[in-house]
Structures are given as C-alpha cells and as structure tokens.
PAZAPA-4460 file (N, C-alpha, C; in steps of 0.05 Angstrom, whole numbers, plus 32768, in hexadecimal, padded with zeros to 4 digits):
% residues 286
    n_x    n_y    n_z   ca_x   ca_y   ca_z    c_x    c_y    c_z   seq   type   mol
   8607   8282   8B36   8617   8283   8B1E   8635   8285   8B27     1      X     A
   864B   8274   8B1A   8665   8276   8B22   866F   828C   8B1A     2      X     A
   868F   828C   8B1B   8696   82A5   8B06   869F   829E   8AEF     3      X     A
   869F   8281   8AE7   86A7   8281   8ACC   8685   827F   8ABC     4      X     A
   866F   827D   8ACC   865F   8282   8AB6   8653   82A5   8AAC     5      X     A
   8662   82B5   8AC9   8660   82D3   8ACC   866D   82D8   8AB6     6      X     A
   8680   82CF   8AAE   8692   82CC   8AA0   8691   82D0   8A7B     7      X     A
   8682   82C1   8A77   867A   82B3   8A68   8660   82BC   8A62     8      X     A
   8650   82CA   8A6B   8639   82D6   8A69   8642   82FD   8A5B     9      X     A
   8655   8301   8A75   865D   8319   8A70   8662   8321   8A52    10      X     A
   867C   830B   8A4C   8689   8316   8A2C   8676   830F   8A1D    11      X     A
   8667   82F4   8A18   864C   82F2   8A0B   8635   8301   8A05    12      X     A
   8637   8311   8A17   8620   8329   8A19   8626   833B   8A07    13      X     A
   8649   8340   8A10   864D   8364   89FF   8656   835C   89DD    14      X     A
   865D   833A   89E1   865F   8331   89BE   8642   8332   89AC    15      X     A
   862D   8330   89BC   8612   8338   89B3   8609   834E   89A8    16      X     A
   860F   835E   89BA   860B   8383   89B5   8624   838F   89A2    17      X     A
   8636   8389   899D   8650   8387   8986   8641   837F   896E    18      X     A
   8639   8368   896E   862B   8359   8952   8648   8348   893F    19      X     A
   864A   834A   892A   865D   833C   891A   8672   8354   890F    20      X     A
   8681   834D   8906   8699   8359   88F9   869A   837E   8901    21      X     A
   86AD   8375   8926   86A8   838E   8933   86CD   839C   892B    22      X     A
   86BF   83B0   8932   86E8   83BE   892A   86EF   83C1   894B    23      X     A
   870D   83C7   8949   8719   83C2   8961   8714   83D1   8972    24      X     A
   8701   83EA   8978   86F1   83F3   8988   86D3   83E5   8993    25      X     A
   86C9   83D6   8985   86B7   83BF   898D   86BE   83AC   899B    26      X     A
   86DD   83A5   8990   86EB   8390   89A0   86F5   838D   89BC    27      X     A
   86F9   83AB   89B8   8703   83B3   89D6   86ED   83B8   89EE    28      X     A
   86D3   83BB   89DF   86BD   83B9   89F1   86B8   839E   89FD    29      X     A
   86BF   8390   89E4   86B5   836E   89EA   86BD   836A   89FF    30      X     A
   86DE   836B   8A05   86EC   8360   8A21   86F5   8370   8A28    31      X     A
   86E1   838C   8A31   86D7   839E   8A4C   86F8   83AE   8A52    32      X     A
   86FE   83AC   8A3A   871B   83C4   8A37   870E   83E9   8A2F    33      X     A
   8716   83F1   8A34   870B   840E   8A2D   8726   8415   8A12    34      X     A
   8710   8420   89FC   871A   8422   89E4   8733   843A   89E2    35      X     A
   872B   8448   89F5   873A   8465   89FA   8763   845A   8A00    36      X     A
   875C   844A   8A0D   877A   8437   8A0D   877D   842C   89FC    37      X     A
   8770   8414   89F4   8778   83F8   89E8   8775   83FF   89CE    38      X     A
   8768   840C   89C1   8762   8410   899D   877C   8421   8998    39      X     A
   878F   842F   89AB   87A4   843C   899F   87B1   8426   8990    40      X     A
   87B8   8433   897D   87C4   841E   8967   87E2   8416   8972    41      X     A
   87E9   842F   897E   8806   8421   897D   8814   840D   89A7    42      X     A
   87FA   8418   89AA   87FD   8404   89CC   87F1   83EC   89C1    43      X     A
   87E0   83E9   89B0   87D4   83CD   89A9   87EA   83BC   8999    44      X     A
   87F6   83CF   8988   880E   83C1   8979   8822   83BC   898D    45      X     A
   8825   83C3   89A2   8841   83C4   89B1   883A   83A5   89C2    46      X     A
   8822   839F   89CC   8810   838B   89D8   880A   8378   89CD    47      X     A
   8810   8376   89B0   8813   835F   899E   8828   8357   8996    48      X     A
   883D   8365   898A   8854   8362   8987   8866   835A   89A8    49      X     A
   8861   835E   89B7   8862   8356   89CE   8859   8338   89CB    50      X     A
   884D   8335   89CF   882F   830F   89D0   8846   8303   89C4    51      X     A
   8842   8306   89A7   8856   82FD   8991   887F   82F5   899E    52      X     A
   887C   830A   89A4   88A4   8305   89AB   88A3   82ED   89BF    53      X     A
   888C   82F5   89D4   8890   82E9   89EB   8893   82C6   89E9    54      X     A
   887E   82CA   89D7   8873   82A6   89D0   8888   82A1   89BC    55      X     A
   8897   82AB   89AD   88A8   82A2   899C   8899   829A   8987    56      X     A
   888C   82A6   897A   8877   829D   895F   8882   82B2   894A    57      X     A
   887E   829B   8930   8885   82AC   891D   8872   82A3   8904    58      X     A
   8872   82A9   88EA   8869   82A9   88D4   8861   8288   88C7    59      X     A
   8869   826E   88D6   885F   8258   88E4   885A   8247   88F6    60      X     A
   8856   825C   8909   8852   8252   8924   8836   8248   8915    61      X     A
   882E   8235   892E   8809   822B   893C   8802   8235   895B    62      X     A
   87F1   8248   8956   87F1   825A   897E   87D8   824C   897E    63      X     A
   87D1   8251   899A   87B6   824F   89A5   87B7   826E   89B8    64      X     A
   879D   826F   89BD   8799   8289   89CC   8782   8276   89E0    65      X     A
   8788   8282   89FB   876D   826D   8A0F   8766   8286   8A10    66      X     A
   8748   828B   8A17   873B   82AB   8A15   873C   82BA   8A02    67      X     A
   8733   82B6   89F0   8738   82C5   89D8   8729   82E3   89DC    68      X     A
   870E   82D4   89E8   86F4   82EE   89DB   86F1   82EF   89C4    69      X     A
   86EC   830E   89BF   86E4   830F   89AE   86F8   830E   898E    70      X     A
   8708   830D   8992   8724   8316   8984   8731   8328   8984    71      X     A
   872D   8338   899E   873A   8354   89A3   8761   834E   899B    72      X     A
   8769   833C   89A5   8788   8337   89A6   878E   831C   8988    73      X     A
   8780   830F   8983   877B   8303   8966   8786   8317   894E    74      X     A
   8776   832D   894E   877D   833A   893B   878C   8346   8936    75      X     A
   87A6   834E   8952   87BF   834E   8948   87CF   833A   8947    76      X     A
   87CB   8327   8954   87E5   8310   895B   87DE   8300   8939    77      X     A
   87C9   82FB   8932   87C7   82DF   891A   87D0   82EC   8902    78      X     A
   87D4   8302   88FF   87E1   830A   88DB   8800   830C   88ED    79      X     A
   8817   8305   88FA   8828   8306   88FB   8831   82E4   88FF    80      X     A
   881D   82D1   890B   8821   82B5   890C   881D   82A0   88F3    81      X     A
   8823   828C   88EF   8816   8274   88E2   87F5   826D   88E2    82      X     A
   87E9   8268   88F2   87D5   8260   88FA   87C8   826A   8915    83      X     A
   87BD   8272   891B   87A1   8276   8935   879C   826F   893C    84      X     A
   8792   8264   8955   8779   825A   8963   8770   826A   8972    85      X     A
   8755   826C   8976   874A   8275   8993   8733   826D   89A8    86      X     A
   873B   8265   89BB   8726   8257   89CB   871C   8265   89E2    87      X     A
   8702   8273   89E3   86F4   827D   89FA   86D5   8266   8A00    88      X     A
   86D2   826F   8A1B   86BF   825D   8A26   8699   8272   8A22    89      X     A
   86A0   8283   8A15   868C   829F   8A12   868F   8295   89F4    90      X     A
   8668   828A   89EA   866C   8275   89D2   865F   8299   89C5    91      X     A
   8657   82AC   89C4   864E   82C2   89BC   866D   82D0   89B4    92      X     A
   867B   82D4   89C7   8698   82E5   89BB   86A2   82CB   89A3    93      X     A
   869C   82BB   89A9   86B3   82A3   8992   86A0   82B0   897F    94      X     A
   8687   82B3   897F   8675   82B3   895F   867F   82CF   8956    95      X     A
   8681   82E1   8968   8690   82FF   8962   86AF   82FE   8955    96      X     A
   86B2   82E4   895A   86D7   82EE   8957   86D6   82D8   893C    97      X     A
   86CA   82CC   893D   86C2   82BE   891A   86B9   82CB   8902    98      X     A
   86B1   82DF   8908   86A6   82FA   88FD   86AF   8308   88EC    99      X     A
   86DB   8304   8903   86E3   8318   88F3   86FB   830E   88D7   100      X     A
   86F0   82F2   88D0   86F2   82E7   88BA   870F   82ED   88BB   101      X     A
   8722   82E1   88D0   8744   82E5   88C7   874C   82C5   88BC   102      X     A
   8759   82CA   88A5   875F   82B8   8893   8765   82A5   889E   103      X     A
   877D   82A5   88B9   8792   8289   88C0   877F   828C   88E0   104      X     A
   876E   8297   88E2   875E   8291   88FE   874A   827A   88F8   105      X     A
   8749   8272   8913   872E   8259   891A   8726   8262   893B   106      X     A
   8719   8267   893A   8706   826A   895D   86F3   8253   8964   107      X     A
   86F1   8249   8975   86DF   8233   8988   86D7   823B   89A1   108      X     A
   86BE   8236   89A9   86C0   822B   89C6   86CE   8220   89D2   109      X     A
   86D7   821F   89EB   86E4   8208   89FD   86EB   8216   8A17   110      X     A
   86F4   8207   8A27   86FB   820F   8A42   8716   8208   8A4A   111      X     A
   8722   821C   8A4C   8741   8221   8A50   874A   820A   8A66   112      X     A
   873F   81FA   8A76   8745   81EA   8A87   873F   81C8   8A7B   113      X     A
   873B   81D0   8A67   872C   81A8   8A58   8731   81BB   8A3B   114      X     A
   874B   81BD   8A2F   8753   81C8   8A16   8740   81B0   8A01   115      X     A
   8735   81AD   89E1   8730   819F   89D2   8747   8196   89C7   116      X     A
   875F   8198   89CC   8772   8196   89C2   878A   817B   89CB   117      X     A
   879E   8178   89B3   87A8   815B   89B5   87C6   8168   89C8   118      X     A
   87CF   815B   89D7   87EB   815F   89E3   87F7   816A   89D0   119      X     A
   8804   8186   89D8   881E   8188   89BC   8813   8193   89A9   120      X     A
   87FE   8198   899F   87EF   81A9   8989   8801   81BD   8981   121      X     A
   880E   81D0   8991   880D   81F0   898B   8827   81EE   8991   122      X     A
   8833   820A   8980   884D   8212   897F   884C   8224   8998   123      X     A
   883C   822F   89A4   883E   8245   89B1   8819   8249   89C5   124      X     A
   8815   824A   89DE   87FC   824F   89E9   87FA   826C   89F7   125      X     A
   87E4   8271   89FA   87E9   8294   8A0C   87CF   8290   8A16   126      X     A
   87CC   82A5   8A26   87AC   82BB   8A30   87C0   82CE   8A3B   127      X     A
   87AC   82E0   8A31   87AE   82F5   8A3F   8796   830C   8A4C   128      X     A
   8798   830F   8A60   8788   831F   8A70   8772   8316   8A77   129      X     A
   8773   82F3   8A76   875E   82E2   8A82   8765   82DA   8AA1   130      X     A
   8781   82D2   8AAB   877E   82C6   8ABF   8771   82DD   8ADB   131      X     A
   8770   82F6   8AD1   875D   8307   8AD7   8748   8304   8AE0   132      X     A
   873A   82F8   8AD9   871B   82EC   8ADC   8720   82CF   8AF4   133      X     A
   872C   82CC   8AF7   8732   82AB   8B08   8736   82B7   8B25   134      X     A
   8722   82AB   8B3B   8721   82B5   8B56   8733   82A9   8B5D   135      X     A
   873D   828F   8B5F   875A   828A   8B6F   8763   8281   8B5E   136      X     A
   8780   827B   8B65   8799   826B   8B5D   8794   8252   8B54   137      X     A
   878C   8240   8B6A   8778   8228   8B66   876B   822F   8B4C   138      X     A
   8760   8240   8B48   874D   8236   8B2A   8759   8239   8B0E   139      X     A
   8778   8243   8B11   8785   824D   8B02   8799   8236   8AF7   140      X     A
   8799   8225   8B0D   87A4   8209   8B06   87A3   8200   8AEA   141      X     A
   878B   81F8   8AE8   8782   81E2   8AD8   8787   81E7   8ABB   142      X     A
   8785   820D   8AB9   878B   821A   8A98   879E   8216   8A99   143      X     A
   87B0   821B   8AAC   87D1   821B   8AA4   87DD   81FE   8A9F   144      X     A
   87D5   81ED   8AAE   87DC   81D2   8AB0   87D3   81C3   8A89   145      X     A
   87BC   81CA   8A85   87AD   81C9   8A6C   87BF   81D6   8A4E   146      X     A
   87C5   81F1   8A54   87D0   81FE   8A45   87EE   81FA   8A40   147      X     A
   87F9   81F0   8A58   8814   81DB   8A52   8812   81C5   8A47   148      X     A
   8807   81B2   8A4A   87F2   81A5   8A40   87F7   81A1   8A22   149      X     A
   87EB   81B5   8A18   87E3   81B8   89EF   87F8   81C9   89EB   150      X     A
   880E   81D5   89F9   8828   81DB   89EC   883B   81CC   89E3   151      X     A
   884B   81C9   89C9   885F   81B2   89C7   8872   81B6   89D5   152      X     A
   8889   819F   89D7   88A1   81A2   89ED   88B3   81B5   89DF   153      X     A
   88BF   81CA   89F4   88D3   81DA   89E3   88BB   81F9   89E2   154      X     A
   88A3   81FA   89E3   8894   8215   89DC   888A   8219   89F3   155      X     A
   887C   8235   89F1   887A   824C   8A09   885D   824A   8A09   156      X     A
   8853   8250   8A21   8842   8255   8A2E   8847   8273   8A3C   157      X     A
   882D   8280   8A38   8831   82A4   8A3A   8812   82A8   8A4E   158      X     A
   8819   82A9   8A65   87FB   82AF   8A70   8805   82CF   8A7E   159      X     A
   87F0   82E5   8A69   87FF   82FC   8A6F   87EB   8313   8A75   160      X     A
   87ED   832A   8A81   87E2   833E   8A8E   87DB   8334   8AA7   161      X     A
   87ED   832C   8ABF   87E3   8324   8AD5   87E6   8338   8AEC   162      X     A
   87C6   8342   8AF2   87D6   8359   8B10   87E4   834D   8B1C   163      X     A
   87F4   835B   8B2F   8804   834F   8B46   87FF   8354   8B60   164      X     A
   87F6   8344   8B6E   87F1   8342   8B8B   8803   8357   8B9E   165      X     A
   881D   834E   8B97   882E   8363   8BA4   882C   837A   8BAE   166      X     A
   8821   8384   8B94   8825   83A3   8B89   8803   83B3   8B8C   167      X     A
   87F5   83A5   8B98   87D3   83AD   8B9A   87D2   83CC   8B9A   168      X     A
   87DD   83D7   8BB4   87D5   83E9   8BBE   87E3   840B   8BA3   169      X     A
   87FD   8401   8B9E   880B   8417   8B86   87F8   8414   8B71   170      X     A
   87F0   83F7   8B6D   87DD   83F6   8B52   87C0   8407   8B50   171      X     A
   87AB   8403   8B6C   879C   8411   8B6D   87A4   8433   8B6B   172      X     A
   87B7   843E   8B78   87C1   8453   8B68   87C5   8460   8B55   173      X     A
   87D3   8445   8B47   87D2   8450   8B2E   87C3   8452   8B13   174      X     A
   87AC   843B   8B24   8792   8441   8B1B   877B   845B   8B17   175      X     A
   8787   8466   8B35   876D   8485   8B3A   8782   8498   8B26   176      X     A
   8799   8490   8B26   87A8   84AB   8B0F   87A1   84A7   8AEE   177      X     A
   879A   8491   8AEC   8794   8485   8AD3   8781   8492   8ACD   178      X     A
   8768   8487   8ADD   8759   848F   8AE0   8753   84A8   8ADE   179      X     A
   8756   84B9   8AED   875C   84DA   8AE6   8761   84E5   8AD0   180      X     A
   8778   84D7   8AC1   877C   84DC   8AAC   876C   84D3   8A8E   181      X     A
   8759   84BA   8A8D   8743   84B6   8A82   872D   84C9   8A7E   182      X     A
   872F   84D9   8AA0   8711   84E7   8A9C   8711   8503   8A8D   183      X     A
   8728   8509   8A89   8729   8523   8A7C   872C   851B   8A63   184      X     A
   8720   8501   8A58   8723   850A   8A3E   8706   8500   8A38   185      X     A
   86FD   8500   8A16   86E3   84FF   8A18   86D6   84E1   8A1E   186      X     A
   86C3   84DE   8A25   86B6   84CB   8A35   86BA   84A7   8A14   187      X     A
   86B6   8498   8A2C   86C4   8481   8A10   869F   847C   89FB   188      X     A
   86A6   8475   89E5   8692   8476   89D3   8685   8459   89D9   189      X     A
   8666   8455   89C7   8662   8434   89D7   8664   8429   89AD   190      X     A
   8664   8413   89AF   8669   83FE   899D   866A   840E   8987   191      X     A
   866E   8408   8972   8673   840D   8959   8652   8405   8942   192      X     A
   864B   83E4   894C   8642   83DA   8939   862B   83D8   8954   193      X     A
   8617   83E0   8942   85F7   83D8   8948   85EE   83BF   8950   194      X     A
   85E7   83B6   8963   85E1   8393   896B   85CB   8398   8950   195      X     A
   85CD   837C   8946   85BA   836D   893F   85A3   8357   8948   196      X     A
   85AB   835A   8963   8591   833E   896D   8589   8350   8988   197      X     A
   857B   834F   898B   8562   8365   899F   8572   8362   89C2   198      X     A
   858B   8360   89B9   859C   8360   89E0   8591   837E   89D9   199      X     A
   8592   8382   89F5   858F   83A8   89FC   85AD   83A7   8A01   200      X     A
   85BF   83B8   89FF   85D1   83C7   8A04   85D6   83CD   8A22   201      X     A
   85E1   83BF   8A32   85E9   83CE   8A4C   85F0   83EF   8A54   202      X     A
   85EA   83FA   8A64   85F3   8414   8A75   860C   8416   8A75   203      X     A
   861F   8434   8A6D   8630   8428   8A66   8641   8427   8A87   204      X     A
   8658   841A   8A8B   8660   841F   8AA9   866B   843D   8AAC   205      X     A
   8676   8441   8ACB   8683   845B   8ACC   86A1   8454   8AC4   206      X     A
   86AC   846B   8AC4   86CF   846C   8AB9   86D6   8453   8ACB   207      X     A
   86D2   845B   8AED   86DE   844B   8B01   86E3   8424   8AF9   208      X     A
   86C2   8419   8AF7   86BC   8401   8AF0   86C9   83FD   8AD4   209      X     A
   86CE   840A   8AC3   86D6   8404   8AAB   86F7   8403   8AAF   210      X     A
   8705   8418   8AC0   871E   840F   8AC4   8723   83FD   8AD7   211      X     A
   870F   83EE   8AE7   8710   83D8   8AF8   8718   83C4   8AE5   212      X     A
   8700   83C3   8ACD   86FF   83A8   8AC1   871B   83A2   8AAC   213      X     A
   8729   83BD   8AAA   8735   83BC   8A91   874E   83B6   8AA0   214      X     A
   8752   83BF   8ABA   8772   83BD   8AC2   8770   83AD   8AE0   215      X     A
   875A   83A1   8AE5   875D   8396   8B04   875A   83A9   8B21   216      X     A
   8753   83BE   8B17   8757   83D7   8B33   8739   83D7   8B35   217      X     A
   872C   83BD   8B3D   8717   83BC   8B55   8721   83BD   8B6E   218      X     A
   870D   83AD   8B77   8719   83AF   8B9B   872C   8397   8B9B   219      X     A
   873C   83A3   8BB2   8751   838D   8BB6   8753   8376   8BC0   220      X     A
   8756   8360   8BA1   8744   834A   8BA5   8762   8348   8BA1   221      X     A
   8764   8329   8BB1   8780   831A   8BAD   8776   82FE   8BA5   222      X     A
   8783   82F5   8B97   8780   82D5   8B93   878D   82C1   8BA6   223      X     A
   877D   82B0   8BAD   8782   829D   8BC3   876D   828A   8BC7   224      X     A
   8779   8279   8BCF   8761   8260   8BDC   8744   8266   8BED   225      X     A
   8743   8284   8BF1   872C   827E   8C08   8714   8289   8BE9   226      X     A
   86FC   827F   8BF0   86EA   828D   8BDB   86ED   82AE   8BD8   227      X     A
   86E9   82B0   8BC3   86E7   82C5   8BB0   86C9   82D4   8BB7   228      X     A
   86CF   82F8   8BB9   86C4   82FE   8BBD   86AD   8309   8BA4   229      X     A
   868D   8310   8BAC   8678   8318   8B91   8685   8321   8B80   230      X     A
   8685   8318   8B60   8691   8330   8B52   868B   8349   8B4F   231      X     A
   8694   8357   8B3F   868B   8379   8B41   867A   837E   8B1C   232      X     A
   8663   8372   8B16   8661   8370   8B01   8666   8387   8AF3   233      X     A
   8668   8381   8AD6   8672   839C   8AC3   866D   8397   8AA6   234      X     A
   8658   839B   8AA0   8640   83A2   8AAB   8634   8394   8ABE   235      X     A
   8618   8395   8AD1   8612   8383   8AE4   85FA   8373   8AD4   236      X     A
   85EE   8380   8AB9   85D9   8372   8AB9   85DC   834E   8AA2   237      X     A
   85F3   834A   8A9A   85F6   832C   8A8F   8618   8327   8A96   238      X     A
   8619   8317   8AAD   8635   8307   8AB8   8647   8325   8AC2   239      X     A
   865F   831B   8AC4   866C   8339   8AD0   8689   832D   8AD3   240      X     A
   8699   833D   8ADC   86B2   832C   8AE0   86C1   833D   8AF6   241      X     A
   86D4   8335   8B02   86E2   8341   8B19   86FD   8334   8B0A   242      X     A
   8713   8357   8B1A   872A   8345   8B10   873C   8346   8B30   243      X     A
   874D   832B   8B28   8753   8324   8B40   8777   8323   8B3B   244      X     A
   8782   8327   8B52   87A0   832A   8B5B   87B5   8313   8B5D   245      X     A
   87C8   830D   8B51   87D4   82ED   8B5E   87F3   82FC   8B5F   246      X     A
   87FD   82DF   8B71   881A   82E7   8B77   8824   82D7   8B6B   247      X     A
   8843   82E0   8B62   8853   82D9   8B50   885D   82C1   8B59   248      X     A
   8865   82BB   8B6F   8866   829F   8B77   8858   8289   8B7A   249      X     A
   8847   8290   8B74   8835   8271   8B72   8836   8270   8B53   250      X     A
   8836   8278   8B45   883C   8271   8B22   8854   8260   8B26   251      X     A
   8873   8268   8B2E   8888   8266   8B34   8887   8247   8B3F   252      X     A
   8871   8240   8B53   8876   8228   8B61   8863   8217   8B55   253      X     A
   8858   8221   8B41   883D   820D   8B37   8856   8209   8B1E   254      X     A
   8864   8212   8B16   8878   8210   8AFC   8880   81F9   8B09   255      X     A
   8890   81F4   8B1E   88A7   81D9   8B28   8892   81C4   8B2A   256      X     A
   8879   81C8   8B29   8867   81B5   8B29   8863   81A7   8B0E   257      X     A
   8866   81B2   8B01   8857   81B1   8AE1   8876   81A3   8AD3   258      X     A
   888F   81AE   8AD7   88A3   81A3   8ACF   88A9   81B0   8ABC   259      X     A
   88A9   81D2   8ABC   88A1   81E6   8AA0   88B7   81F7   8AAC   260      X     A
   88C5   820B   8A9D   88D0   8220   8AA8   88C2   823C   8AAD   261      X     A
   88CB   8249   8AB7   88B5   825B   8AC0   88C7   8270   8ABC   262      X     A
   88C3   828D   8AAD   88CA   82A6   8AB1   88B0   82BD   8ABA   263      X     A
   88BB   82CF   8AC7   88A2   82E3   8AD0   88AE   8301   8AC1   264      X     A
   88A4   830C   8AB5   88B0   8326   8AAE   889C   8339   8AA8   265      X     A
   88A1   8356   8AA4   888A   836D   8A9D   8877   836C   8A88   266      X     A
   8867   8375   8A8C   884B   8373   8A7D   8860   8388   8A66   267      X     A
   8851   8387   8A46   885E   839C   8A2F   8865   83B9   8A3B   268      X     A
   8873   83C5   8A2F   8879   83E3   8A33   8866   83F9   8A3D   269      X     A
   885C   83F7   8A24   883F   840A   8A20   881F   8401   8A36   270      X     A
   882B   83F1   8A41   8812   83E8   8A4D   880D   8402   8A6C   271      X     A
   87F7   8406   8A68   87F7   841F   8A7C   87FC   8419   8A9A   272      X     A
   87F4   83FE   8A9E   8803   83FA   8AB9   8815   83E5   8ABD   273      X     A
   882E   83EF   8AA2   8846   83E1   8AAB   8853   83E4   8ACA   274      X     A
   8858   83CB   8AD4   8866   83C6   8AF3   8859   83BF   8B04   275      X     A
   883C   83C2   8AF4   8829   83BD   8B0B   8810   839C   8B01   276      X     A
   8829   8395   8AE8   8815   8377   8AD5   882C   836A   8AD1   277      X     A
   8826   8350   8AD0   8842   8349   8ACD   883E   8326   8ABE   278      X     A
   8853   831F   8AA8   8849   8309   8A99   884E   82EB   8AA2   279      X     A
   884D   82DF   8AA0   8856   82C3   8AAC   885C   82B3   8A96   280      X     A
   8876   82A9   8A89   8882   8299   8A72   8887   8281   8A76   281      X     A
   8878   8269   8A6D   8882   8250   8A76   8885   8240   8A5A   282      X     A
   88A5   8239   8A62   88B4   8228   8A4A   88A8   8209   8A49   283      X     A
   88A2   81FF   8A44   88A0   81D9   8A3E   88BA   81D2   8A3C   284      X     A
   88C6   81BC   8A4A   88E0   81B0   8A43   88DE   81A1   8A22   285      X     A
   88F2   81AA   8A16   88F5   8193   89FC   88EE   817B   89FC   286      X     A
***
C-alpha cells in the first residue's frame, strides 16, 4: 500500500466512526488533531482568519481547499467567503464533510495532483496541513503545479502548516514541552457522535503519537528524493500517516519554475508551534 492510499484509508476510517453531522471536536478527530488544542475557539478563529487574509478572500471570493477532510477548516473559512469547495481523495471524510450541510459549501472526491477543475476556476486555492503527508518533494510537485493550475491570474495559492527541515531538532523539543504540557491536563475525550455502521472504533493512541500526527514531531523524517521511510500509523489498524519535513528552498525554486511568485512567512500567531511551521504564498501573474 502507498502512502497516499495509507492516506486515504486513515481519514476514511475515523470519518466512519464520526458518522454524519460531527461538531468540531469530531472534526478534529477526523484529521488526527487533538481537540484539547484545535476546538479552542479562539486559536481556531485566529487559523481561519489567518487562511482568509492570506488568500485574499472575501464575501465573493470562489476558494478551493485541496484536502479538505472532513471539514475541520471548511467550517471556518466558508461563512466568511463567496463560495466553497472542497476536494479530498478520502471519499468517507468528503461524505462526513457533506454532512455538515454548509449552505455555500460543495465537497467532492478528487486528487489534488489531476484537480476536476477548468484553468482559472477559483479566486483563491489553499491546503493546509496536507503537504504533511507527502514523503518527498517530488510528490509535492504535481499538487502545487495543479493548484496553480485552477487559480485565476492575479490570485493566491496558500499551501500552509509546513514543518521546516531546518529547524528539526528545536522542533522535536518543542514538541516533548508541548507535550508535557498536554499531559497534565485531562486525557483527550474520543468522538462525540456514535458510528453508525459497525467500523469498531480504534485504540485510542498515546499523547506522544497523537502529538506526532497533529504537529509532525515523529521521527526525523526529512523530505527528499531518496524513498520515504514506513509510516508510523495513527492509528495502525486502517492506513496511517507520517508527517514529513521540507526545506524552504525548494518551494522557492520550484516557484521560478512555475513562473508564480513565491512568499514564505510564519504559520498564524496562536499556532503552538509558531517558528517552527511555516506557510508558502504563491501569487499567479495577472
């Protein structure tokens, strides 16, 4: 099995055990965020309003989102936009994030590297906290190349929460303090809503694996050309995901490629390991 069908199995699985119309503590299970962070209302508002400035969207924009999931980041970004889209390749999270019946939303299948989409579609494209999942650089091509692609000339492209290679070793750091600080509080709760179709419920992970999956502080995987090492499943028993490291310069040089402008700047405020994520902005020429 590759890793995009690990992939793809993974969020499918936990959109199963969620069921339909989950609240944003279900959501945050879906894409293996721990609720104890991400359901704070006002770091989730700071991480949306963030999305929003970055991409330059407003009250009629047309966005796309590549990776949606489940609609964890949907449900803030689409009541401040025009229109929605969201495209994950995990056809179980799209049925979860259709669920949550948002008026100017539409969710599909598709694969972020072969978009369904016409040149120029969208006022504005993003993911975030997908290129995470991508073992090298090389495979990272084809979304970005794609996602420039279905942006019109003149709009942004936002591929954002990216660890940084650089910075590995401060990050794992500031992982075990995070960490630390997680465990003294009470242990994270599991879903909200009762599956409805006979999946069993996974074991839940330890703090450790759960702040692996949520912030990249597995082992220190770097992204590069040579194969990618087993993932670290999370859960192990349907797909799993590893998150992996890239350097800021190969975005930078894949930009002069593409003919796009390229800015690199800090992940939102509130994000707990600001300095250590960092966003990648690419303009389309007019």
């Amino acid at each position: 099995m590759n890793w995009k069908d690990e992939a793809r199995q993974f969020f499918s699985h936990r959109a199963k055990v969620v069921g339909e119309r989950p609240a944003l503590h279900d959501l945050c299970y879906v894409s293996g965020r721990d609720p104890r962070v991400w359901a704070d209302q006002s770091r989730y508002d700071d991480m949306m309003d963030s999305i929003v400035r970055t991409i330059g969207a407003n009250a009629s924009s047309r966005v796309l989102e590549v990776g949606c999931a489940a609609g964890f980041i949907a449900c803030g970004v689409a009541p401040k936009i025009g229109q929605y889209v969201g495209v994950d390749v995990a056809e179980g999270a799209i049925e979860c994030a259709s669920s949550l019946n948002l008026p100017n939303a539409t969710f599909r299948v598709g694969d972020g590297g072969a978009l369904p989409f016409d040149s120029g579609a969208f006022d504005s494209v993003y993911c975030y906290d997908v290129l995470t999942n991508f073992p090298t650089f090389d495979s990272v091509k084809g979304l970005v190349q794609d996602m420039v692609r279905v942006v019109r000339p003149g709009g942004k492209v936002l591929l954002g929460s990216i660890p940084d290679a650089s910075n590995v070793d401060a990050f794992l750091d500031a992982v075990a303090r995070f960490q630390a600080e997680l465990a003294q509080q009470a242990p994270a709760t599991e879903p909200a809503v009762t599956p409805v179709s006979s999946a069993a419920k996974p074991a839940a992970p330890t703090l450790w694996t759960k702040v692996c999956a949520i912030f990249g502080g597995g082992p220190k995987t770097v992204a590069s050309s040579e194969p990618a090492p087993a993932p670290a499943s999370v859960p192990s028993d349907q797909g799993g995901i590893t998150c992996f490291y890239f350097a800021k310069q190969d975005f930078e040089s894949f930009a002069k490629e593409l003919g796009v402008d390229c800015v690199i700047e800090e992940v939102h405020l509130r994000h707990p390991f600001y300095g250590y994520r960092y966003n990648v902005v690419l303009t389309k020429p007019a």
